[in-house]
Biopython code that builds the backbone (N, CA, C, O; Angstrom):
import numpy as np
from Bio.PDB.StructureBuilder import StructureBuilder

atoms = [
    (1, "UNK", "N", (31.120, -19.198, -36.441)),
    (1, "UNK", "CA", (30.475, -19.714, -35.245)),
    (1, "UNK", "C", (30.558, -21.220, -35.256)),
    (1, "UNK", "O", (30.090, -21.868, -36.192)),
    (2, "UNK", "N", (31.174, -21.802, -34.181)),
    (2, "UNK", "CA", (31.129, -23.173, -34.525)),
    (2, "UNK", "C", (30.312, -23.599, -33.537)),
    (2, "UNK", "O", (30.902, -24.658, -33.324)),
    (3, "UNK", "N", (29.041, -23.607, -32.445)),
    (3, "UNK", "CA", (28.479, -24.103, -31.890)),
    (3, "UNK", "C", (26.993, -22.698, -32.302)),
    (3, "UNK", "O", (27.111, -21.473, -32.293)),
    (4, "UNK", "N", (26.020, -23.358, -32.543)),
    (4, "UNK", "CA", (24.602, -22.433, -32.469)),
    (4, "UNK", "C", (23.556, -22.697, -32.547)),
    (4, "UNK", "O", (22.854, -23.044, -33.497)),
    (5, "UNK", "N", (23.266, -22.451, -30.874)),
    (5, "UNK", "CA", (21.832, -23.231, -30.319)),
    (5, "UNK", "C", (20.297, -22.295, -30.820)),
    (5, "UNK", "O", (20.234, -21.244, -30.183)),
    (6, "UNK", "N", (19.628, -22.402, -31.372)),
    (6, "UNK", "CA", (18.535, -21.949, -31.313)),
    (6, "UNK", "C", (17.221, -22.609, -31.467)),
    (6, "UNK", "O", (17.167, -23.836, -31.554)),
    (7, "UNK", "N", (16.096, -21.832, -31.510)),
    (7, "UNK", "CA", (14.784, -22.536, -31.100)),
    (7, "UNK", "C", (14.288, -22.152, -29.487)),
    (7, "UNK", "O", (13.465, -22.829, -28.871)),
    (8, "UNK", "N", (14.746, -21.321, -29.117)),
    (8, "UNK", "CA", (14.247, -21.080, -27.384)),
    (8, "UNK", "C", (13.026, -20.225, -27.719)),
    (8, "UNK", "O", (12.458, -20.141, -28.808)),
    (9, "UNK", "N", (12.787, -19.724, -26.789)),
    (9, "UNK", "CA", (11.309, -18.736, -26.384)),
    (9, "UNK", "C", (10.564, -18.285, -25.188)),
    (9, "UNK", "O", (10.908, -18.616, -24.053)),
    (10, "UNK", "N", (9.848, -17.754, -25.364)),
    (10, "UNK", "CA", (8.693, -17.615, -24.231)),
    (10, "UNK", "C", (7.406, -18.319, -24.211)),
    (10, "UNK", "O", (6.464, -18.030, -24.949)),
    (11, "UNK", "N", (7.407, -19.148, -23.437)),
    (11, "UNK", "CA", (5.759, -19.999, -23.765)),
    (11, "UNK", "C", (5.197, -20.578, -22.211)),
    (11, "UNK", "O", (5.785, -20.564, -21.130)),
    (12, "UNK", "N", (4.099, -20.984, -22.496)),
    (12, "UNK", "CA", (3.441, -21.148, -21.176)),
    (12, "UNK", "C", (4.094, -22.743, -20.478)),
    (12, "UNK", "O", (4.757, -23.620, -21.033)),
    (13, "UNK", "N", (3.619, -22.650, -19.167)),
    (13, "UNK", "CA", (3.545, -24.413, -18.659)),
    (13, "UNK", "C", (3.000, -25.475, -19.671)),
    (13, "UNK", "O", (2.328, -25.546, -20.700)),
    (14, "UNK", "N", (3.420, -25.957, -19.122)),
    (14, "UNK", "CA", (2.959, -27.334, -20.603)),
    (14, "UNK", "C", (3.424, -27.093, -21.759)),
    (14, "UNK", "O", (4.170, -27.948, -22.235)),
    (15, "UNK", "N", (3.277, -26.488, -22.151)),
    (15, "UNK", "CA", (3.784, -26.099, -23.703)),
    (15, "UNK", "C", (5.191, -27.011, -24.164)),
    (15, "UNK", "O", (5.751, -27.869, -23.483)),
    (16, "UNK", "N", (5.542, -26.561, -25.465)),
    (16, "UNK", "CA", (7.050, -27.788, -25.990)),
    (16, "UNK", "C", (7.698, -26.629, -27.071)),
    (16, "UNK", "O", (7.193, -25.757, -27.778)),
    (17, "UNK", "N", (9.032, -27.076, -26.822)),
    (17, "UNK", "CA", (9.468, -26.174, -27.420)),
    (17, "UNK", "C", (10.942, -27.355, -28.013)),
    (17, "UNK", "O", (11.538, -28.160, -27.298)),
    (18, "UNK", "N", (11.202, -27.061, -29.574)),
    (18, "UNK", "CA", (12.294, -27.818, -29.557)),
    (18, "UNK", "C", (13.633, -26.912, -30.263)),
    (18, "UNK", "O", (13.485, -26.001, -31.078)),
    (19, "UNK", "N", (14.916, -27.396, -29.746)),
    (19, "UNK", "CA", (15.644, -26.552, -29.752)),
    (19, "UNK", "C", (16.754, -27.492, -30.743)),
    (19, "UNK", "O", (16.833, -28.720, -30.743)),
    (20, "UNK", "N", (17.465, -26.653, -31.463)),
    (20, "UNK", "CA", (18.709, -27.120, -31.893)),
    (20, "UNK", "C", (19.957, -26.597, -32.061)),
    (20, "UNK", "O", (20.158, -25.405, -31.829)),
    (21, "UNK", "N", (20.589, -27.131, -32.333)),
    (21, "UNK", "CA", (21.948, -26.930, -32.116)),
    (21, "UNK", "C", (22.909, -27.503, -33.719)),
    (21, "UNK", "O", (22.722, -28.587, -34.271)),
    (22, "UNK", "N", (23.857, -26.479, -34.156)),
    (22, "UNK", "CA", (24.297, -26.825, -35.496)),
    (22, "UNK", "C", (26.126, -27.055, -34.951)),
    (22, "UNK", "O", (26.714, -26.027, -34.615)),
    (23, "UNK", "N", (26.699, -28.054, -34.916)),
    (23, "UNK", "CA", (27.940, -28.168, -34.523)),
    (23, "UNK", "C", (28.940, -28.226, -35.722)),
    (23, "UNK", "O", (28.765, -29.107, -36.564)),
    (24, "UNK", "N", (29.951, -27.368, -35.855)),
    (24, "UNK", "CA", (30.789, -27.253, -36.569)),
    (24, "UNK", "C", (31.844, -28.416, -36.370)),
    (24, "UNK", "O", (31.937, -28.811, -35.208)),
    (25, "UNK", "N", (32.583, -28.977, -37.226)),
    (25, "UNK", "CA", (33.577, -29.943, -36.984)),
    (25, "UNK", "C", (33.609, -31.525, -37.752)),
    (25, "UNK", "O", (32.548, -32.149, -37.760)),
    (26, "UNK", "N", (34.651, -32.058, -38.294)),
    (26, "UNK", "CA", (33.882, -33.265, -38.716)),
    (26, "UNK", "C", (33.885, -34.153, -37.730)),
    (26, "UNK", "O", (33.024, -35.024, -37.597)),
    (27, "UNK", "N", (34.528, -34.040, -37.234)),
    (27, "UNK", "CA", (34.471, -35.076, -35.810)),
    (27, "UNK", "C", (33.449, -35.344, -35.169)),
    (27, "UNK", "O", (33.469, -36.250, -34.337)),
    (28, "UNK", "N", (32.168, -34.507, -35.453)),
    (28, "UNK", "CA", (31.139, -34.312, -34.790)),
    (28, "UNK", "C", (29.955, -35.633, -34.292)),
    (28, "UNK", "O", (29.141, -35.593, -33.369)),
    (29, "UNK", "N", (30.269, -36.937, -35.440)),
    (29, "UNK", "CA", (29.705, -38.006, -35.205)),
    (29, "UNK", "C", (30.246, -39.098, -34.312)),
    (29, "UNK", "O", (29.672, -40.158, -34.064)),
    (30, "UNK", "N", (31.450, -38.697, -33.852)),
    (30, "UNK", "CA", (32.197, -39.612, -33.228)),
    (30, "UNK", "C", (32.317, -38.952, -31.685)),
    (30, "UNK", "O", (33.120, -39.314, -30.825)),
    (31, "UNK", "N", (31.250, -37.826, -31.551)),
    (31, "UNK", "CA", (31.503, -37.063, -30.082)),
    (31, "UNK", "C", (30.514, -36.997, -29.434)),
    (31, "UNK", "O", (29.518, -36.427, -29.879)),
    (32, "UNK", "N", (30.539, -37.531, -28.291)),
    (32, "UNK", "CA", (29.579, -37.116, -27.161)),
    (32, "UNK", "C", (28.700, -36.032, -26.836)),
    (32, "UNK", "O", (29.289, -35.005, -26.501)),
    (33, "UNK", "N", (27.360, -35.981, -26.846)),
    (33, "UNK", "CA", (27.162, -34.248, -27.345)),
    (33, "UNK", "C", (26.282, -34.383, -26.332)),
    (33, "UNK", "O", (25.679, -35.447, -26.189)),
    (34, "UNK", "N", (26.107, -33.412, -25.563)),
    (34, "UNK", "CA", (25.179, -32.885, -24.599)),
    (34, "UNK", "C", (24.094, -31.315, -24.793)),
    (34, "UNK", "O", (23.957, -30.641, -25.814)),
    (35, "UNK", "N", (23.596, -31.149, -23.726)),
    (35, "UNK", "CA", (22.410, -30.011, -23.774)),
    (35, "UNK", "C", (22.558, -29.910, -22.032)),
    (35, "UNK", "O", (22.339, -30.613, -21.045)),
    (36, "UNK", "N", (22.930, -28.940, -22.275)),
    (36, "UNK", "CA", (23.239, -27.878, -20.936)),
    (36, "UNK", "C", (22.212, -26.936, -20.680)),
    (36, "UNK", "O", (21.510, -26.586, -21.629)),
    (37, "UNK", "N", (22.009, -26.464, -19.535)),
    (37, "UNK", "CA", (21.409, -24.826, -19.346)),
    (37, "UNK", "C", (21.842, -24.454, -18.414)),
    (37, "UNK", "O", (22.480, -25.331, -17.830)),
    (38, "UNK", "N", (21.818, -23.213, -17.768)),
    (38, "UNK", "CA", (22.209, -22.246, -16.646)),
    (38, "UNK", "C", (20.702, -21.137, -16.800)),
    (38, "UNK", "O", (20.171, -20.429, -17.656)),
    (39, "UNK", "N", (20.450, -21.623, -15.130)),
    (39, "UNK", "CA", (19.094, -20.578, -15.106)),
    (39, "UNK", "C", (19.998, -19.638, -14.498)),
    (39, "UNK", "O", (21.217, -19.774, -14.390)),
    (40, "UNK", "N", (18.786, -17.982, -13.833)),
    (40, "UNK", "CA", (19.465, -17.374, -13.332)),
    (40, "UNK", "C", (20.265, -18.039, -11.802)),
    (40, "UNK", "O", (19.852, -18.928, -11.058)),
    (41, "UNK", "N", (21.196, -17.432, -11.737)),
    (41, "UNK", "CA", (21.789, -17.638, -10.594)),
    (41, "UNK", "C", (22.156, -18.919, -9.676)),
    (41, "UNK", "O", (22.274, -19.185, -8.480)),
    (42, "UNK", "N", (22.301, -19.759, -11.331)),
    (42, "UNK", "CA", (22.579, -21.000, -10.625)),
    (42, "UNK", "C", (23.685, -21.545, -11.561)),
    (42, "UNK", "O", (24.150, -20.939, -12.526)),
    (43, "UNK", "N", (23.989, -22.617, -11.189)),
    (43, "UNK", "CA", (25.543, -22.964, -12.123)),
    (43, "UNK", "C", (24.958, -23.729, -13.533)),
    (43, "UNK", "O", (23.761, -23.981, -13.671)),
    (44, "UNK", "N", (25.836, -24.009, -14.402)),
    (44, "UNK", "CA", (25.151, -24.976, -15.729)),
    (44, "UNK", "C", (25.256, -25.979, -15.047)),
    (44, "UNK", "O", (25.861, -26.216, -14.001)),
    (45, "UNK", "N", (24.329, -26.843, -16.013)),
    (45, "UNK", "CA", (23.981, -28.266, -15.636)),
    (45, "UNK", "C", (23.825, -28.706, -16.820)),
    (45, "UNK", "O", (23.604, -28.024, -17.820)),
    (46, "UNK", "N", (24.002, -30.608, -16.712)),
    (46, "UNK", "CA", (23.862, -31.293, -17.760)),
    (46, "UNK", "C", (22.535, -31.829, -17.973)),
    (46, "UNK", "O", (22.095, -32.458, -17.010)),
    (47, "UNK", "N", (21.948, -31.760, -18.765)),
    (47, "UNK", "CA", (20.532, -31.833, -18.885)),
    (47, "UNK", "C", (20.144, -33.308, -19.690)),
    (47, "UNK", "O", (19.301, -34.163, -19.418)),
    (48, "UNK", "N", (20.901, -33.235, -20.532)),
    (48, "UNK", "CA", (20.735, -34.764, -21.880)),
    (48, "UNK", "C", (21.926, -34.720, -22.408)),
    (48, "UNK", "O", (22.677, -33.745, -22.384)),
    (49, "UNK", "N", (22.207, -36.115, -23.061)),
    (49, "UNK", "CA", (23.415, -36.848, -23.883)),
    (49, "UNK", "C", (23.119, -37.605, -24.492)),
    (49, "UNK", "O", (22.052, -38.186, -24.293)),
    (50, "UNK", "N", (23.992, -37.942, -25.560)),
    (50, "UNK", "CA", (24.107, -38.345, -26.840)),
    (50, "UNK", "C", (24.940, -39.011, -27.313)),
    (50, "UNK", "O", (25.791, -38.382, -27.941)),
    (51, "UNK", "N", (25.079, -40.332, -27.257)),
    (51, "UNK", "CA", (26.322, -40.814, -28.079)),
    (51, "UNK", "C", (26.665, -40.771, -29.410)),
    (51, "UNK", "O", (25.609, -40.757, -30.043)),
    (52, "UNK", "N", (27.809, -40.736, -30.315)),
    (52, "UNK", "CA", (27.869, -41.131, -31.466)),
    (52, "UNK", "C", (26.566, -41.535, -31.936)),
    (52, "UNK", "O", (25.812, -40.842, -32.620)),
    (53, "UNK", "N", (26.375, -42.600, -31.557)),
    (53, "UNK", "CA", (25.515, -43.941, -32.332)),
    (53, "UNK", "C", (24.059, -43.654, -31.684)),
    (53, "UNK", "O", (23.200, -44.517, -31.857)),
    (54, "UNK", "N", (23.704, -42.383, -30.882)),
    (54, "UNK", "CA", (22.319, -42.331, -30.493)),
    (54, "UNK", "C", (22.232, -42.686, -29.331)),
    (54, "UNK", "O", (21.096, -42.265, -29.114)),
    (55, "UNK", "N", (22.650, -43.291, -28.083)),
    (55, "UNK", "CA", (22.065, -43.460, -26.886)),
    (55, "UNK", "C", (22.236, -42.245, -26.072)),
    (55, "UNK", "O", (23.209, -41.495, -25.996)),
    (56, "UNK", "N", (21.131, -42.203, -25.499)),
    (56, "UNK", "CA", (20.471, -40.980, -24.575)),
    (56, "UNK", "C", (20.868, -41.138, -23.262)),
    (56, "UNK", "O", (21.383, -42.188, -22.876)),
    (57, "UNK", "N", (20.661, -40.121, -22.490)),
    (57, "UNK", "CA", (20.524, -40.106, -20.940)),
    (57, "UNK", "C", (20.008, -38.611, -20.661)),
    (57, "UNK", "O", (20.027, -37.570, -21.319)),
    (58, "UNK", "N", (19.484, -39.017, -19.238)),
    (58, "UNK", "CA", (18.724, -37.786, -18.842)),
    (58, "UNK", "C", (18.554, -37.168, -17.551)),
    (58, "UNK", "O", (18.110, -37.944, -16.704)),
    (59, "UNK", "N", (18.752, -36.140, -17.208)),
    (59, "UNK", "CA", (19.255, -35.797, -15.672)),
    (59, "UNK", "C", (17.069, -36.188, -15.320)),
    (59, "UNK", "O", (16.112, -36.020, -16.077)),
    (60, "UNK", "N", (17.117, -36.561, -14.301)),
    (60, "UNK", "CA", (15.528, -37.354, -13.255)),
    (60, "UNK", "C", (14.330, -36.159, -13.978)),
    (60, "UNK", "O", (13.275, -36.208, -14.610)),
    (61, "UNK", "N", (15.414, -34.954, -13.334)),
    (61, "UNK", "CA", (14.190, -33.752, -13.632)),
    (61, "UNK", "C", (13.298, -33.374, -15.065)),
    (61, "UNK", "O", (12.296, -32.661, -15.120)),
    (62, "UNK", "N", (13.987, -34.079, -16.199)),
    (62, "UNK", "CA", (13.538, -34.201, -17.387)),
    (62, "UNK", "C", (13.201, -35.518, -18.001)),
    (62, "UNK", "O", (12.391, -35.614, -18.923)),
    (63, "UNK", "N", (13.869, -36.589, -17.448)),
    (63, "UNK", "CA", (12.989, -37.813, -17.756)),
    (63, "UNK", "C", (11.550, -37.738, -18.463)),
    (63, "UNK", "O", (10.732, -37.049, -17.853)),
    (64, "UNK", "N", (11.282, -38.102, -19.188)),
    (64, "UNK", "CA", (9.890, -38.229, -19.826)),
    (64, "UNK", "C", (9.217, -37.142, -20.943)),
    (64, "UNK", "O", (8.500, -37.228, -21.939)),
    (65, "UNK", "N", (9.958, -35.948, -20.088)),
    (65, "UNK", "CA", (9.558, -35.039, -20.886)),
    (65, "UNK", "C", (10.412, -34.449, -22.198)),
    (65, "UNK", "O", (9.858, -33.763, -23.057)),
    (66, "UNK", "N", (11.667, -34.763, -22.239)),
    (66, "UNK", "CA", (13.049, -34.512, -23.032)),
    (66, "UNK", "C", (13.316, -35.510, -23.874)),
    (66, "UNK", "O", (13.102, -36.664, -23.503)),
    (67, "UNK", "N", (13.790, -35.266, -25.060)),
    (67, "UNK", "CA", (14.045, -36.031, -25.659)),
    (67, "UNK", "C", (15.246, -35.221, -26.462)),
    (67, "UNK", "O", (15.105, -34.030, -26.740)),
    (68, "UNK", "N", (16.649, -36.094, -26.873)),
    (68, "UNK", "CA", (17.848, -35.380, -27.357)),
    (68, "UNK", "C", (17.981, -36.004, -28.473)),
    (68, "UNK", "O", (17.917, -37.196, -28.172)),
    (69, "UNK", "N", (18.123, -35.910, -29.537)),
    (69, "UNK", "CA", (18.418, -36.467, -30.901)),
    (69, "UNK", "C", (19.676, -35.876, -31.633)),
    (69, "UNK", "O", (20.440, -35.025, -31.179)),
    (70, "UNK", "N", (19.743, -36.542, -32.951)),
    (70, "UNK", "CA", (21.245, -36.289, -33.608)),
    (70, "UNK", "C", (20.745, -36.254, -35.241)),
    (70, "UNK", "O", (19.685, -36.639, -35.734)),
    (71, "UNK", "N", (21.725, -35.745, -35.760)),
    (71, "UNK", "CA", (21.627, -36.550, -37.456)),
    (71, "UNK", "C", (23.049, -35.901, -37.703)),
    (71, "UNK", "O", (23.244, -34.698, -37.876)),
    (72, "UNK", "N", (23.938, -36.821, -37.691)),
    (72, "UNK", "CA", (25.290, -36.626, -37.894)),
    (72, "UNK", "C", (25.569, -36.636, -39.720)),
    (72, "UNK", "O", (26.688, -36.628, -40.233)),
    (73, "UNK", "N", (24.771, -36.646, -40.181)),
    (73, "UNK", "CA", (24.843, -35.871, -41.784)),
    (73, "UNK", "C", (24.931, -34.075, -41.867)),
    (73, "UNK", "O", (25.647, -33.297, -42.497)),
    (74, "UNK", "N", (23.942, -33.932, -41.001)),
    (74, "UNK", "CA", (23.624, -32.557, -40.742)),
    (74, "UNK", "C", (24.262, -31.918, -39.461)),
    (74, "UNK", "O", (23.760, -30.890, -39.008)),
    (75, "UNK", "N", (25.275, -32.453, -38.904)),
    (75, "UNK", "CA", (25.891, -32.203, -37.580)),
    (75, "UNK", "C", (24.884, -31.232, -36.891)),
    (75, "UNK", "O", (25.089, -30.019, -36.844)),
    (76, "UNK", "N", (23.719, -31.872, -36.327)),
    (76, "UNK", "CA", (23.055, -31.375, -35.764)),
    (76, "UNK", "C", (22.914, -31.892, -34.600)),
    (76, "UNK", "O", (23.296, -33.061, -34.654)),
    (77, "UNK", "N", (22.462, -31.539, -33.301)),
    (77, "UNK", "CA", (21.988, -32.209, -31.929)),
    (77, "UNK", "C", (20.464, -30.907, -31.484)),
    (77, "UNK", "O", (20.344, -29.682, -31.441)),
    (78, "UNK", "N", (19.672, -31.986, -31.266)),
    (78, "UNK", "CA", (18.328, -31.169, -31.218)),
    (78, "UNK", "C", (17.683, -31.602, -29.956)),
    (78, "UNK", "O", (17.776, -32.772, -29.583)),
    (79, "UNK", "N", (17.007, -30.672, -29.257)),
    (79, "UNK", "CA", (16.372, -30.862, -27.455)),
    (79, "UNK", "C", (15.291, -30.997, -28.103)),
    (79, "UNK", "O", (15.310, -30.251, -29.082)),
    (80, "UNK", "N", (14.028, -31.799, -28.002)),
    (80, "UNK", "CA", (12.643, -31.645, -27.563)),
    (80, "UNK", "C", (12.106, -31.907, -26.456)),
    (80, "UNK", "O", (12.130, -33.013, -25.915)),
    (81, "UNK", "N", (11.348, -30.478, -25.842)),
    (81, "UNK", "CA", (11.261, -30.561, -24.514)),
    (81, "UNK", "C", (9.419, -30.856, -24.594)),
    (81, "UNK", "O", (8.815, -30.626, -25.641)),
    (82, "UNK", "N", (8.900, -31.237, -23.687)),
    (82, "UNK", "CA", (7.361, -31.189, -23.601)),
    (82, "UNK", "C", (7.264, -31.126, -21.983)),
    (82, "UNK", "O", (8.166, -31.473, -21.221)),
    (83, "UNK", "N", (6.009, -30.621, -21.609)),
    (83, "UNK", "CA", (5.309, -30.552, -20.414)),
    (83, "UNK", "C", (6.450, -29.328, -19.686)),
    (83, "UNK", "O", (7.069, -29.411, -18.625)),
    (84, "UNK", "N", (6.433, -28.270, -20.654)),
    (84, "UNK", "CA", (7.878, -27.559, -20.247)),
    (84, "UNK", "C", (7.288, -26.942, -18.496)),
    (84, "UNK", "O", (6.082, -27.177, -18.412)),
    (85, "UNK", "N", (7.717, -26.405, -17.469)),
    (85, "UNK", "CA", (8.165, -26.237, -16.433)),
    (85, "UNK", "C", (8.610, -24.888, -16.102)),
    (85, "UNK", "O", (9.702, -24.552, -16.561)),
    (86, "UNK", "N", (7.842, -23.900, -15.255)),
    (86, "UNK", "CA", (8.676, -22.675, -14.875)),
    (86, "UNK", "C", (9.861, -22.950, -14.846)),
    (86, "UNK", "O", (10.610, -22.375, -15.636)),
    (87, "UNK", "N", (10.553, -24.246, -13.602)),
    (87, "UNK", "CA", (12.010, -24.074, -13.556)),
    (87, "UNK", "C", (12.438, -24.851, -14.363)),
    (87, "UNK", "O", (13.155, -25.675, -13.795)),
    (88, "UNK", "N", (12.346, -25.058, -15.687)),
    (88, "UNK", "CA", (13.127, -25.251, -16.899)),
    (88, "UNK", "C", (13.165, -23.960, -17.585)),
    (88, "UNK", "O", (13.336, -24.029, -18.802)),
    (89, "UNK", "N", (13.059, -22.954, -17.136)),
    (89, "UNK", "CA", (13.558, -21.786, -17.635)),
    (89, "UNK", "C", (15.309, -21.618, -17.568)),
    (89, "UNK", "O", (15.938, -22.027, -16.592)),
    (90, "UNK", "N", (15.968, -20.963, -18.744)),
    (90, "UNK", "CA", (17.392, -21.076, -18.545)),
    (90, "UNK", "C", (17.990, -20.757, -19.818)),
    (90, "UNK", "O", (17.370, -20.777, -20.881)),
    (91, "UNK", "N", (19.065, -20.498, -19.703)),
    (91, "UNK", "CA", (19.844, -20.432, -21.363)),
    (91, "UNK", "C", (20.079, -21.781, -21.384)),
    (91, "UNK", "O", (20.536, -22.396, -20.421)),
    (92, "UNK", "N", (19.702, -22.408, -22.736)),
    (92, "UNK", "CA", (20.362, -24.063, -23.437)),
    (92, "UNK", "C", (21.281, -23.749, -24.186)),
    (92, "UNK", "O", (21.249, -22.943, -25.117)),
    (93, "UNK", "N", (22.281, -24.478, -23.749)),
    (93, "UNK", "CA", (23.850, -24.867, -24.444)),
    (93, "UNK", "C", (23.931, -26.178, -25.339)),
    (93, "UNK", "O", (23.428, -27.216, -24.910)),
    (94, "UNK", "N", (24.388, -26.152, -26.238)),
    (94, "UNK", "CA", (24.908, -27.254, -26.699)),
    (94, "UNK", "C", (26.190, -27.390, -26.902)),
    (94, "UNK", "O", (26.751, -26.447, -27.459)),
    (95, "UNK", "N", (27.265, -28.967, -26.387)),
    (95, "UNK", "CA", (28.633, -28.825, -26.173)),
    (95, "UNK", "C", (29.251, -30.094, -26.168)),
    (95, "UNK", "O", (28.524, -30.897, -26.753)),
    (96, "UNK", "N", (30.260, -30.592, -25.762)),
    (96, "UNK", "CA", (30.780, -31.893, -26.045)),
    (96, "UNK", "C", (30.498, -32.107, -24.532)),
    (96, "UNK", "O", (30.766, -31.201, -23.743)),
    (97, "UNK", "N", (29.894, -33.436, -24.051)),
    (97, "UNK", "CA", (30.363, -33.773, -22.701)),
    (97, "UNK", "C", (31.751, -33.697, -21.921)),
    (97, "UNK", "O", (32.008, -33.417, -20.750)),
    (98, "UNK", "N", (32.697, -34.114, -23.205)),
    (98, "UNK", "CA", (34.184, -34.428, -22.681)),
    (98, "UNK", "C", (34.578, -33.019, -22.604)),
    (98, "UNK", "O", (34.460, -32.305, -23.600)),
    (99, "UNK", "N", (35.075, -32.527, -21.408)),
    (99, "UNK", "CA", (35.625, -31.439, -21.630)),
    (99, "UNK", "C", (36.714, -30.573, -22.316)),
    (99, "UNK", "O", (36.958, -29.369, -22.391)),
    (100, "UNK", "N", (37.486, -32.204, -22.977)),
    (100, "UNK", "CA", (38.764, -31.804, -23.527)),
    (100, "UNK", "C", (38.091, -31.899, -25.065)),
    (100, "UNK", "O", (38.793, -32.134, -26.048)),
    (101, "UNK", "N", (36.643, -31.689, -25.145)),
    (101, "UNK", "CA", (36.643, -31.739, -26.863)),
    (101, "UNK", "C", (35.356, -30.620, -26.783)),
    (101, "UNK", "O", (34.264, -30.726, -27.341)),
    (102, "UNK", "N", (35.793, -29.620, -25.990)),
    (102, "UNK", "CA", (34.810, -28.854, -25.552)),
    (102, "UNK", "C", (34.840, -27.798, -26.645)),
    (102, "UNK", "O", (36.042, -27.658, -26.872)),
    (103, "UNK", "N", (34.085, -26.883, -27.538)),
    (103, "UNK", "CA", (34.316, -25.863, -28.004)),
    (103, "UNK", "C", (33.310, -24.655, -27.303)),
    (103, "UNK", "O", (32.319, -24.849, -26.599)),
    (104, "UNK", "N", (33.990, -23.150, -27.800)),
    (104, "UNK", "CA", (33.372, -22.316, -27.204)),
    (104, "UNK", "C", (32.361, -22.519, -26.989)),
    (104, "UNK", "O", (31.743, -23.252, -27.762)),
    (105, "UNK", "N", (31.619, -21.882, -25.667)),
    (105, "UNK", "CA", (29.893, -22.356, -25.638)),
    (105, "UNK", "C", (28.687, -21.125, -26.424)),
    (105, "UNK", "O", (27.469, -21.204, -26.582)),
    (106, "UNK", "N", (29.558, -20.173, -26.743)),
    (106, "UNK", "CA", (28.699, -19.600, -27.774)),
    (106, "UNK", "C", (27.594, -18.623, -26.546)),
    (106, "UNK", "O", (27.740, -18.174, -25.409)),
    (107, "UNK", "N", (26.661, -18.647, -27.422)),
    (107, "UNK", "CA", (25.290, -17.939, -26.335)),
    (107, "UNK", "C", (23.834, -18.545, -26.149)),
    (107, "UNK", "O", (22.870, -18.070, -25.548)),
    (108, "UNK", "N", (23.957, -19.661, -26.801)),
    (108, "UNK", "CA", (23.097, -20.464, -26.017)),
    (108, "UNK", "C", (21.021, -19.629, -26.625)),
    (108, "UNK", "O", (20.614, -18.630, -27.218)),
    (109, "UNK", "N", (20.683, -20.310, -26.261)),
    (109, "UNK", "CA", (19.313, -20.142, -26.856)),
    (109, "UNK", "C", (18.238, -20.021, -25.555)),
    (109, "UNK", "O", (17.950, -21.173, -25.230)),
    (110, "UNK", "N", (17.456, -18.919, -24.587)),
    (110, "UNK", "CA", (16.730, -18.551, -23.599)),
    (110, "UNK", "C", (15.298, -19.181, -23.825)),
    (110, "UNK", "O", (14.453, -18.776, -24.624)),
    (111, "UNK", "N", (15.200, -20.209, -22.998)),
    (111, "UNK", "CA", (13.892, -20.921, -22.719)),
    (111, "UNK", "C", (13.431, -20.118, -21.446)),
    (111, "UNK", "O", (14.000, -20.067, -20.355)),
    (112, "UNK", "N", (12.216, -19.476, -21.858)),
    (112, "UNK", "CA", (11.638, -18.504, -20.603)),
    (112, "UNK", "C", (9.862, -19.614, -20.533)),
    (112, "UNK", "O", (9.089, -19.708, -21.486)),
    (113, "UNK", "N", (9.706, -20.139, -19.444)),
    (113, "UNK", "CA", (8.509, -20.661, -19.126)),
    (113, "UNK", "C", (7.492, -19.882, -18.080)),
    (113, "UNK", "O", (7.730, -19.573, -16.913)),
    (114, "UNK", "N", (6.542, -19.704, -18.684)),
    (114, "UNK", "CA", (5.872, -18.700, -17.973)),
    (114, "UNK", "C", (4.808, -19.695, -16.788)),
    (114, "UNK", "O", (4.796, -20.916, -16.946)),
    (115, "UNK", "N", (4.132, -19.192, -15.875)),
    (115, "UNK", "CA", (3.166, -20.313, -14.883)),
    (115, "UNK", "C", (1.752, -19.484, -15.272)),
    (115, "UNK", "O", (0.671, -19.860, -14.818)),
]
sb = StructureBuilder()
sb.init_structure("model")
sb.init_model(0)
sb.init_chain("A")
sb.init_seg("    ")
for serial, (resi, resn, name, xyz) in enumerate(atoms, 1):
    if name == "N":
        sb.init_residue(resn, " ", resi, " ")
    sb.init_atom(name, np.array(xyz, "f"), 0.0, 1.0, " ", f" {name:<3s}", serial, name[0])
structure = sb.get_structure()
């Protein structure tokens, strides 16, 4: 398995849930890494990013509440979500932004937020 997101669940509004992701590859510190989801019936989306060296970004709807981290010893990329959100319900992906350094997306880890 070279991409494997876990840490999802079922939990209430508000609640936090943090998720990670174990990336296979050595290249892994020198790559752009993102956190995706796909709720039902809607397309994936980019949720947070990651540079090499740690700088973040964040799609509006998670601002404040998200936070994306790294530790490129441990080729890891990890979501912490807080003030979680019915519609932050969704499968989370973890993947390369660049699409040409994309690996399989695996199956992703089900954040179910209850109201």
């Amino acid at each position: 398995v070279r991409l494997q997101a876990s840490g999802g669940g079922l939990v209430q509004t508000g609640d936090s849930l943090r998720l990670s992701c174990v990336v296979s590859g050595s290249s892994f510190r020198f790559t752009h890494m993102g956190w995706y989801r796909q709720a039902p019936g809607k397309e994936r989306e980019l949720v947070a990013t990651i540079t090499g060296i740690g700088s973040a970004n964040y799609i509006d709807s998670v601002k404040g509440r998200f936070s994306i981290s790294r530790d490129n010893a441990k080729n890891t990329v990890d979501l912490q979500m807080g003030s979680l959100k019915p519609e932050d319900t969704a499968v989370y992906y973890c993947n390369a932004v660049s699409a040409s350094k994309r690996l399989a997306w695996g199956q992703g880890t089900l954040v179910t937020v209850s109201s």
